[in-house]
N, CA, C and O of each residue as an XYZ file, in Angstrom:
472
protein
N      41.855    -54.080    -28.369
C      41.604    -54.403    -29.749
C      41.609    -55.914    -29.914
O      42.265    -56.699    -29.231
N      40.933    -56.160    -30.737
C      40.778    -58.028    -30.795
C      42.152    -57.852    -31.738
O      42.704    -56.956    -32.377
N      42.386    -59.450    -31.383
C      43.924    -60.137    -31.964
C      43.129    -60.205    -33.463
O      41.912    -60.221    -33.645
N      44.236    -60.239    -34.501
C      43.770    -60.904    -35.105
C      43.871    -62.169    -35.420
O      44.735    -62.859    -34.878
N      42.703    -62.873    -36.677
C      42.272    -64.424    -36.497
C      43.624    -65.213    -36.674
O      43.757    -66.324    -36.161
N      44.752    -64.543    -37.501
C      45.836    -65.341    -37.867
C      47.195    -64.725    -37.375
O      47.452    -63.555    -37.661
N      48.171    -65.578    -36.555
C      49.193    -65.669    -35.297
C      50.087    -67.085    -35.959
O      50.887    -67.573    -35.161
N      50.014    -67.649    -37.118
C      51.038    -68.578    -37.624
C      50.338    -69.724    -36.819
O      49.657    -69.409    -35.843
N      50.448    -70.820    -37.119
C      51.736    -71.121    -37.566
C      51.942    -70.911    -38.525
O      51.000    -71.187    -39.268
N      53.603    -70.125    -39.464
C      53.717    -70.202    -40.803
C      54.511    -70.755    -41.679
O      55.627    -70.836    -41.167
N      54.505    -71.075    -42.484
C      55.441    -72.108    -43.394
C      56.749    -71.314    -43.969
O      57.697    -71.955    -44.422
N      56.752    -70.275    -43.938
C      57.765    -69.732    -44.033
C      58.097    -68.174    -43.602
O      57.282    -67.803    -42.757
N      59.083    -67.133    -43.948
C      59.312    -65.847    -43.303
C      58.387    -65.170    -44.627
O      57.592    -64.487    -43.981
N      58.163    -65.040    -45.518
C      57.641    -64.500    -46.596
C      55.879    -64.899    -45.917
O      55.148    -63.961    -45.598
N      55.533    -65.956    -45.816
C      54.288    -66.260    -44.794
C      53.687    -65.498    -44.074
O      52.577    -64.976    -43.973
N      54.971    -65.541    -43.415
C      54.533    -64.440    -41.584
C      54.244    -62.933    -42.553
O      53.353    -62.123    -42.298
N      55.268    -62.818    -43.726
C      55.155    -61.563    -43.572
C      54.045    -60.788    -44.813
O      53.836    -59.640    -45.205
N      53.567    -62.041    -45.094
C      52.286    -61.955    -46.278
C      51.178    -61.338    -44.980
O      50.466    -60.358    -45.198
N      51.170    -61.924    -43.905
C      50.212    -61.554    -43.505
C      49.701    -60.811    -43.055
O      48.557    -60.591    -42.657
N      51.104    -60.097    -43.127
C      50.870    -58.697    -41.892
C      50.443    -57.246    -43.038
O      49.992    -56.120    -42.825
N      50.932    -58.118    -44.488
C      50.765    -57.081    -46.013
C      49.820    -57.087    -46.772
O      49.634    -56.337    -47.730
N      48.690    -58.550    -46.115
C      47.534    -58.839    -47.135
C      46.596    -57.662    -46.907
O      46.402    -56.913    -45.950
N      46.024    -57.782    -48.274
C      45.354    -56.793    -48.218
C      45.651    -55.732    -49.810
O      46.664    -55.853    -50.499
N      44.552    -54.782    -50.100
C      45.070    -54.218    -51.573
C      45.469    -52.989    -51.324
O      45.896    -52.281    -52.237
N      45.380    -52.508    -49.904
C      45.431    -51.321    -49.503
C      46.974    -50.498    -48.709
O      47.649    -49.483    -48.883
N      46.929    -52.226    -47.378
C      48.103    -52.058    -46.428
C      49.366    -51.536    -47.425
O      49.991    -50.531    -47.086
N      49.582    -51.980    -48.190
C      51.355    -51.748    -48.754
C      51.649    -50.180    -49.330
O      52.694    -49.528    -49.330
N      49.866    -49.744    -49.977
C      49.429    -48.310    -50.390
C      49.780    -47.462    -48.801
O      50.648    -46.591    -48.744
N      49.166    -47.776    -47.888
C      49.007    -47.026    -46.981
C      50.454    -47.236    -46.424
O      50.864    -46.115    -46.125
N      51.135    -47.907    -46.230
C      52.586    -47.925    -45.715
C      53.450    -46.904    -46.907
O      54.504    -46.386    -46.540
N      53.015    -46.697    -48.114
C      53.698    -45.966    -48.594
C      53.583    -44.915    -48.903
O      54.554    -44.402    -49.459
N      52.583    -44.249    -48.733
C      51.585    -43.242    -48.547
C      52.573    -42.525    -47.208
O      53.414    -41.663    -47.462
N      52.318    -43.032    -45.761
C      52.913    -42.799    -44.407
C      54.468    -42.384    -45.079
O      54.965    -41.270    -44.912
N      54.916    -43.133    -45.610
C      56.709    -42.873    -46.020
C      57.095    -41.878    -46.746
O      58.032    -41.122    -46.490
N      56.044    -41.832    -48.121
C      56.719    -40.498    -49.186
C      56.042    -39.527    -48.066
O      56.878    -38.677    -47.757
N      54.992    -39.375    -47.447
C      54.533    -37.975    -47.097
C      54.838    -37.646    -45.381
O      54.988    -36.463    -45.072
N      54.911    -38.537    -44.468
C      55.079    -38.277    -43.279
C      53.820    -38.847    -42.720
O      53.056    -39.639    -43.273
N      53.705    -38.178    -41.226
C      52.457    -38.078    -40.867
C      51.498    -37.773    -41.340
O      51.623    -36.887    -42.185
N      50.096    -38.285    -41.093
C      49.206    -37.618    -42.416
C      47.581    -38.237    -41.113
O      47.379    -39.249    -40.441
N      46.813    -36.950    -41.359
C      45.548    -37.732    -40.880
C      44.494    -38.208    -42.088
O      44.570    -38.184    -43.316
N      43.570    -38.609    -41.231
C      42.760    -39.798    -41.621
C      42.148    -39.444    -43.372
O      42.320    -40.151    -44.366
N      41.486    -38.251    -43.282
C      41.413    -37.649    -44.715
C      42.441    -37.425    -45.811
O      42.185    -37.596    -47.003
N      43.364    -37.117    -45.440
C      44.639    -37.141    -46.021
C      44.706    -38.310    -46.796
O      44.543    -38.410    -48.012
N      45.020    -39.381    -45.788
C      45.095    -40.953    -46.410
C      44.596    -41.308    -47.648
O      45.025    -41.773    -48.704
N      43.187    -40.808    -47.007
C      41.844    -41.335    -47.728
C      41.739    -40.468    -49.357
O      41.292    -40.873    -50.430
N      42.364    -39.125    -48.969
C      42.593    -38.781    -50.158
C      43.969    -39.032    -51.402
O      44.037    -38.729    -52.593
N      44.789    -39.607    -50.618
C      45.878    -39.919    -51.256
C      46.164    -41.691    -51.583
O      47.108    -42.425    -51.876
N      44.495    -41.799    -51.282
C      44.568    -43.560    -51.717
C      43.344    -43.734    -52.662
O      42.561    -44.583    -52.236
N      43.080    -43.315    -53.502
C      41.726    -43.207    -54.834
C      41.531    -44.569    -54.467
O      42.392    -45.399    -54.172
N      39.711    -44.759    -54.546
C      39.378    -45.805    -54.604
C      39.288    -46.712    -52.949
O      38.526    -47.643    -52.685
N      40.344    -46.059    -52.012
C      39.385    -46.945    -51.018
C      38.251    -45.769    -49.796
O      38.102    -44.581    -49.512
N      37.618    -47.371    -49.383
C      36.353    -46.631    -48.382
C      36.723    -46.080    -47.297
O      37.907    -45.816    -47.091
N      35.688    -45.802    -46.369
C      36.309    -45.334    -45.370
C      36.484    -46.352    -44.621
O      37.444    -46.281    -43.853
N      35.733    -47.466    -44.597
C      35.371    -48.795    -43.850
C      36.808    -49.796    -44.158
O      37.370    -50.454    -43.282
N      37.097    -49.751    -45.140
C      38.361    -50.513    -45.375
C      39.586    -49.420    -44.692
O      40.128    -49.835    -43.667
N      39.841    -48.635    -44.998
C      40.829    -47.544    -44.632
C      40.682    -47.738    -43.281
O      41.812    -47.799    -42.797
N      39.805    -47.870    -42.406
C      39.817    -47.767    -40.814
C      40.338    -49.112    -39.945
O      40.865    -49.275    -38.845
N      39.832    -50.119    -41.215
C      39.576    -51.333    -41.232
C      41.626    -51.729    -41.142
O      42.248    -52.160    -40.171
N      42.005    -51.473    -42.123
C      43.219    -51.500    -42.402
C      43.916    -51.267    -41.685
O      44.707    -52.090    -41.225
N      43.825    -49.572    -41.216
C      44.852    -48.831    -40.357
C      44.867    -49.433    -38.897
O      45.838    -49.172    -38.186
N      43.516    -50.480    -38.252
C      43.379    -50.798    -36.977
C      44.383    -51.800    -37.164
O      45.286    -51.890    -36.333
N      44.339    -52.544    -38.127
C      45.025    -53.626    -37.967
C      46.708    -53.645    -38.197
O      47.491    -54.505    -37.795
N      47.018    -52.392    -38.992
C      48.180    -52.245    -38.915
C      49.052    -51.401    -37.699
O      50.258    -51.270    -37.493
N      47.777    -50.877    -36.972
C      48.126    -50.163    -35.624
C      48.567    -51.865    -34.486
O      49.560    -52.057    -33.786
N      47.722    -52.515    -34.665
C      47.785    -53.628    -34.050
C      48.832    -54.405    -34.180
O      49.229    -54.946    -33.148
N      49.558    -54.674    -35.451
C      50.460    -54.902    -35.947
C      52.161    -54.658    -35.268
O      53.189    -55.334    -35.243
N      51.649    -53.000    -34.661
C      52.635    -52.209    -34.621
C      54.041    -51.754    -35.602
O      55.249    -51.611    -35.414
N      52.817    -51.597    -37.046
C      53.531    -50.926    -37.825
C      53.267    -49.230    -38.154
O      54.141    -48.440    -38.511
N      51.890    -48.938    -37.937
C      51.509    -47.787    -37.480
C      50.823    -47.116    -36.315
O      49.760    -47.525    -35.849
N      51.511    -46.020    -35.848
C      50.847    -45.384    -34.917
C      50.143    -44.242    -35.221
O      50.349    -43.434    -36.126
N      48.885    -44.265    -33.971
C      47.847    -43.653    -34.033
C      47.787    -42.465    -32.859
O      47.721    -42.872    -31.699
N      47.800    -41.412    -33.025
C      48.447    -40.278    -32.124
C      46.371    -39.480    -32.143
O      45.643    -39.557    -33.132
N      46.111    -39.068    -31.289
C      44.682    -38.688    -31.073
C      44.903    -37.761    -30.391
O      45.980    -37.727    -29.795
N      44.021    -36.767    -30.259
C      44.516    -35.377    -29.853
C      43.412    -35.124    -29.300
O      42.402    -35.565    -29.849
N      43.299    -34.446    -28.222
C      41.558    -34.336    -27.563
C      41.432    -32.943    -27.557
O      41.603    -32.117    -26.661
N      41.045    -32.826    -28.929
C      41.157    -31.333    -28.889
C      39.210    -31.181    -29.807
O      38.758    -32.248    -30.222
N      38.588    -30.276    -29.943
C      36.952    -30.420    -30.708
C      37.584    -29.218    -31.851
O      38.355    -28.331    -31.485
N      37.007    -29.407    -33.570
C      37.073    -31.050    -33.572
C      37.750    -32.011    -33.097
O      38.542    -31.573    -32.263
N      37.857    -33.665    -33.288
C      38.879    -34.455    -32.619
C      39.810    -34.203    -33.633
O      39.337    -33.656    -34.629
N      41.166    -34.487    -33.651
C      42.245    -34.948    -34.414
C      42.661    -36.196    -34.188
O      42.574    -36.809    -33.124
N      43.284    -36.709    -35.580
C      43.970    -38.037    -35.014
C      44.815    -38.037    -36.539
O      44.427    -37.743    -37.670
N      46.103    -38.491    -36.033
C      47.186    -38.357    -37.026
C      47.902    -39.461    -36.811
O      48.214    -39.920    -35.713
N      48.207    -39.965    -38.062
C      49.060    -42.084    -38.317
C      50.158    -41.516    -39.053
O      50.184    -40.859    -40.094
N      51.136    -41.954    -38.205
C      52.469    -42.406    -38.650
C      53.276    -43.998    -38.685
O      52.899    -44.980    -38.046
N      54.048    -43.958    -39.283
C      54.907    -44.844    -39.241
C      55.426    -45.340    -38.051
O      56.005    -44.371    -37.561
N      55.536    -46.153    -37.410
C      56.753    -46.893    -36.378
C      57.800    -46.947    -36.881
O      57.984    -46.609    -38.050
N      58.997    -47.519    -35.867
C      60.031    -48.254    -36.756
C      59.643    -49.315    -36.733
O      60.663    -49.780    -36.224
N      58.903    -50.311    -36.870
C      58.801    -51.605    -37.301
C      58.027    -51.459    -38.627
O      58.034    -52.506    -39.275
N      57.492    -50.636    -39.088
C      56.435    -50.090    -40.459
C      57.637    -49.549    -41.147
O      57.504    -49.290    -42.343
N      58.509    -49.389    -40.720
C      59.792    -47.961    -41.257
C      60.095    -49.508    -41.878
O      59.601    -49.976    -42.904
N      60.768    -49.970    -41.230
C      61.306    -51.724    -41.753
C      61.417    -52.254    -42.747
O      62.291    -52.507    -43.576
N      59.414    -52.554    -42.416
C      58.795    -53.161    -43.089
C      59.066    -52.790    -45.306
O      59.368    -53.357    -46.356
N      58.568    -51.153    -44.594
C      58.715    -50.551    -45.965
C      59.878    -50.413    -46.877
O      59.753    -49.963    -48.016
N      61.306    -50.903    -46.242
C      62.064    -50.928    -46.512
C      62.284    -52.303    -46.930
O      62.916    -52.548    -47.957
N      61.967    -52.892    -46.450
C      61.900    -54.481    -47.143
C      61.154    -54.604    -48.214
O      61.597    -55.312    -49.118
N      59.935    -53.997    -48.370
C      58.795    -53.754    -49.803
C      60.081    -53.338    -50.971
O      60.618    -54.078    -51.795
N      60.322    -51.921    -50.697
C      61.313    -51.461    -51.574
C      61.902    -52.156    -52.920
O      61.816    -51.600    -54.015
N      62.428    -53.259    -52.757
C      62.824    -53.851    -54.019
C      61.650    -54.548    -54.774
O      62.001    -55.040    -55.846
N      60.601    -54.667    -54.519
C      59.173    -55.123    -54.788
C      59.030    -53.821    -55.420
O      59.076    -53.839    -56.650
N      58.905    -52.950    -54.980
C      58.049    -51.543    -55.672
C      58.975    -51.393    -56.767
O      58.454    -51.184    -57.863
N      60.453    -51.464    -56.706
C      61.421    -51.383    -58.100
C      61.185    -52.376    -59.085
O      61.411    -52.081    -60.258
N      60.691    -53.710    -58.744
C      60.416    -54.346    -59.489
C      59.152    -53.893    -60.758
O      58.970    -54.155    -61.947
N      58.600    -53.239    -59.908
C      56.699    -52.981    -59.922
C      56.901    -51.929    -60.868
O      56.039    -51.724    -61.723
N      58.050    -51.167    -60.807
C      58.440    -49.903    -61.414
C      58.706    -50.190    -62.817
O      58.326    -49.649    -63.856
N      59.613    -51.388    -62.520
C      60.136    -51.753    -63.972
C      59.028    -52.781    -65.109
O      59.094    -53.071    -66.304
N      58.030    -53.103    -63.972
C      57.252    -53.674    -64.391
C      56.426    -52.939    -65.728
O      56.155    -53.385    -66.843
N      56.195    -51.792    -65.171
C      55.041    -50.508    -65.258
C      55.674    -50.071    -66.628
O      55.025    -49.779    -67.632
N      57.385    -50.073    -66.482
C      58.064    -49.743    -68.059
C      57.785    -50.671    -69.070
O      57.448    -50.396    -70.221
N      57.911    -51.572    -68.677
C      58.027    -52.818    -69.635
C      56.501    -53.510    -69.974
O      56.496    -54.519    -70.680
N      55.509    -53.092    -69.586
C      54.265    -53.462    -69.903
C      53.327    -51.687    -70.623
O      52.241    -51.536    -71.182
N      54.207    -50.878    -70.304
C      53.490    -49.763    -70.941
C      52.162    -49.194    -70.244
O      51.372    -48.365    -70.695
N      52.136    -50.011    -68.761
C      51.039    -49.152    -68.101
C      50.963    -47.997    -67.767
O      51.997    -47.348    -67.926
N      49.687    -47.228    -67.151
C      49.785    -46.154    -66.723
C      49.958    -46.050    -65.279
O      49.501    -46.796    -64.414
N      50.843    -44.786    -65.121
C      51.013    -44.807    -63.576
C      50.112    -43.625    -63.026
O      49.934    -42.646    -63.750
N      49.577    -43.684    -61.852
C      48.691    -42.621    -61.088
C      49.480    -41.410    -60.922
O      50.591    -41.616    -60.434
N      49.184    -40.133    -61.215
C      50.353    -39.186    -60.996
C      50.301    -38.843    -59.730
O      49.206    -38.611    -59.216
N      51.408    -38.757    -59.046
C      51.753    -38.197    -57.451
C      51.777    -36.937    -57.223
O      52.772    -36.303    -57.572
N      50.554    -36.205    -56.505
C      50.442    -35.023    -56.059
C      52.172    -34.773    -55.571
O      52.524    -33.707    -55.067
């Protein structure tokens, strides 16, 4: 798999770790992997409204690369292939955590709507 273009140098730990989260999708899909488990590729795709398949593949390579998710492939016809969490994605998401409470309280206090969770 190609590296990706950016390896730091970074100006700070929030830096390093912007980069491994940029994106509108990665932090969806890390939390997606956590409330539900393992999940394949349709799954995802259905439990993330709004993205492509091109970004979703796009995403998940790079967070496989990352080694925050793993990619388990099954050589079976059809193919299977099922993404889970690592523990370094397990971590990660645990570090988000007070971000998403924030986001929560955000969501109260501005009167938005929230997406309902199958």
């Amino acid at each position: 798999m190609t590296p990706s273009a950016r390896r730091g140098p970074y100006i700070c730990g929030i830096d390093a770790a912007m980069d491994v989260v940029a994106g509108k999708w990665k932090s969806l899909i890390l939390w997606e992997l956590h409330h539900y488990g393992t999940r394949r590729f349709a799954e995802l795709r259905r439990g993330l409204p709004g993205v492509s398949e091109k970004m979703l593949t796009q995403h998940l390579r790079e967070m496989e690369e990352d080694g925050l998710v793993h990619r388990e492939v099954y050589r079976v016809v059809p193919p299977k292939v099922e993404y889970s969490l690592t523990e370094h994605g397990v971590s990660l998401n645990a570090a988000l955590a007070p971000l998403g409470d924030w986001g929560t309280q955000r969501i109260r206090r501005i009167g938005a709507e929230k997406v309902p969770v199958e």
